[in-house]
C-alpha positions, 0 to 999 in steps of 0.5 A: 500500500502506498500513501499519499497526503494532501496539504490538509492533512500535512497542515492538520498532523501538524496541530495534533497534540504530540500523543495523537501523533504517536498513535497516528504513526502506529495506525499508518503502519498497520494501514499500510499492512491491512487496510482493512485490519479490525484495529484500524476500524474502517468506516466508509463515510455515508453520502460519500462514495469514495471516502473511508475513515479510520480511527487514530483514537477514540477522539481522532479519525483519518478521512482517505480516499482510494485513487488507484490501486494500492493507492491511498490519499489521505485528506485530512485528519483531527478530532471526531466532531470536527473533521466530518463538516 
C-alpha cells in the first residue's frame, strides 16, 4: 500500500497534540499492512462514495480516499466532531 497526503492533512498532523501523533504513526503502519485490519476500524463515510475513515483514537479519525490501486490519499485528519463538516 502506498500513501499519499494532501496539504490538509500535512497542515492538520501538524496541530495534533504530540500523543495523537504517536498513535497516528502506529495506525499508518498497520494501514499500510491491512487496510482493512479490525484495529484500524474502517468506516466508509455515508453520502460519500469514495471516502473511508479510520480511527487514530477514540477522539481522532483519518478521512482517505482510494485513487488507484494500492493507492491511498489521505485528506485530512483531527478530532471526531470536527473533521466530518
Amino acid at each position: 500500500m502506498k500513501i499519499l497526503y494532501t496539504e490538509e492533512f500535512s497542515k492538520q498532523f501538524r496541530k495534533l497534540p504530540s500523543d495523537a501523533q504517536h498513535f497516528y504513526k502506529k495506525q499508518e503502519r498497520i494501514f499500510l499492512n491491512n487496510w482493512k485490519d479490525a484495529r484500524l476500524h474502517v468506516k466508509k463515510l455515508v453520502g460519500h462514495e469514495l471516502s473511508f475513515s479510520f480511527r487514530i483514537t477514540r477522539r481522532y479519525r483519518v478521512i482517505f480516499n482510494f485513487v488507484a490501486e494500492g493507492t491511498a490519499l489521505f485528506l485530512t485528519i483531527g478530532h471526531r466532531k470536527d473533521i466530518y463538516r
